[in-house]
C-alpha positions as CSV (number, residue, x, y, z in Angstrom):
1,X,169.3,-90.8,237.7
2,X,168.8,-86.9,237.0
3,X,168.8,-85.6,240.7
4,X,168.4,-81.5,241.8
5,X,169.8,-80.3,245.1
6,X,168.0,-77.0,245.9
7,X,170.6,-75.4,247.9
8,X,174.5,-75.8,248.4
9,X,175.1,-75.0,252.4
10,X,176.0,-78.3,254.4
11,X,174.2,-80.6,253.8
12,X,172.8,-79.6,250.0
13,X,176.2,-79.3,248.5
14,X,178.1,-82.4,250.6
15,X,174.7,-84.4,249.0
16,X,174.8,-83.1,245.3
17,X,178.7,-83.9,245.2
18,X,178.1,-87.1,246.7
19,X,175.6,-88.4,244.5
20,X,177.6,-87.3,241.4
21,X,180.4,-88.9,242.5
22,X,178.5,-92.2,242.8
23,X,177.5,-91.5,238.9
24,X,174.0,-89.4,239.0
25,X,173.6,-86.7,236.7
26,X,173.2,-83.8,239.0
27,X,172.1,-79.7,239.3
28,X,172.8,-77.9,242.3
29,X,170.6,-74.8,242.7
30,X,171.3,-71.7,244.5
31,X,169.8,-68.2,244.5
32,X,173.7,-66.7,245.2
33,X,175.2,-66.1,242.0
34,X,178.3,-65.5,243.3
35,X,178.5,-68.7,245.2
36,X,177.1,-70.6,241.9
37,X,179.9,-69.2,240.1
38,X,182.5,-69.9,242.5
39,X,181.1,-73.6,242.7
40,X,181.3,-73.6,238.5
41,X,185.1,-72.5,239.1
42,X,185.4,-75.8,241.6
43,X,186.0,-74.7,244.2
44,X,183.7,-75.4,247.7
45,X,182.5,-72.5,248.9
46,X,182.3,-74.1,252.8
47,X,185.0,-76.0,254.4
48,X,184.5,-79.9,253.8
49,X,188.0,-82.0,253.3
50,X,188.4,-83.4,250.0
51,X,185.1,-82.0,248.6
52,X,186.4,-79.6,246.2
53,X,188.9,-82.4,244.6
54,X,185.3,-84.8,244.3
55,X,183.4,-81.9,242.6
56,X,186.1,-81.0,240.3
57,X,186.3,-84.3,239.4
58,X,182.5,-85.1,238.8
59,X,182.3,-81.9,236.9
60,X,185.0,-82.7,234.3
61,X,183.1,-86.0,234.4
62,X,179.9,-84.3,233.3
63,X,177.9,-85.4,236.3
64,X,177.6,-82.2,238.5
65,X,176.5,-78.5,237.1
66,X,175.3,-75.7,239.4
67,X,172.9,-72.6,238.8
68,X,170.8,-69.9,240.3
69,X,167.8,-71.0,237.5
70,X,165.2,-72.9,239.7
71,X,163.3,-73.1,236.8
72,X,166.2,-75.5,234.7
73,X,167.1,-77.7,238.5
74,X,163.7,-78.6,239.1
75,X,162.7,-79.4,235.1
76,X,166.6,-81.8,235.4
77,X,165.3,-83.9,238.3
78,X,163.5,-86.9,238.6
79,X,164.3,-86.2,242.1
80,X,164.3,-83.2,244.1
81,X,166.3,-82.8,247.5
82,X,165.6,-79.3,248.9
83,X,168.2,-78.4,251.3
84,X,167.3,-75.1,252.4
85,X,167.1,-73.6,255.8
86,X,163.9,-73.7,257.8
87,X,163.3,-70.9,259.8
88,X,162.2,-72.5,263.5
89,X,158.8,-71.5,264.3
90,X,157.7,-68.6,267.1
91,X,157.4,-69.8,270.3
92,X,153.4,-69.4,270.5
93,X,153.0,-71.1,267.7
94,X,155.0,-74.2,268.9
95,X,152.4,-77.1,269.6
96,X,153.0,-79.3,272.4
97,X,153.4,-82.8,271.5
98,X,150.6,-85.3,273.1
């Protein structure tokens, strides 16, 4: 399956890797270039054990590809994950479950 990861912190990168390494064809997305371009060197830009030795190894594969071009993720993917972080809201707007 062609699968996009819209962002690589945590939980967006761990799941992109992942789900090449299981044998999906996947883009990871980020608007950092710098980070994009140290994942395209194969190396993890967070602290995971093992992961950079899995995405090295999915890449050379053919199964994992990063870039900053929403545009060329989103068109990839039959499915999107976005893994992005979501800000939490104000504290009056918070609405009190019934």
């Amino acid at each position: 399956m062609r699968v996009c990861v819209i962002g690589t912190g945590y939980v967006g990168l761990v799941t992109g890797v992942c789900l090449s390494h299981i044998g999906h064809d996947v883009i990871c997305v980020d608007n950092n270039e710098q980070k994009v371009q140290l994942m395209k060197s194969g190396q993890s830009p967070i602290y995971e054990p093992g992961l950079s030795e899995l995405m090295q190894s999915s890449m050379a594969e053919g199964r994992l590809n990063f870039t900053s071009d929403l545009a060329a993720g989103v068109t990839h993917g039959e499915v999107l994950f976005i893994a992005v972080g979501t800000p939490p809201c104000p504290p009056e707007k918070v609405i009190p479950a019934t």
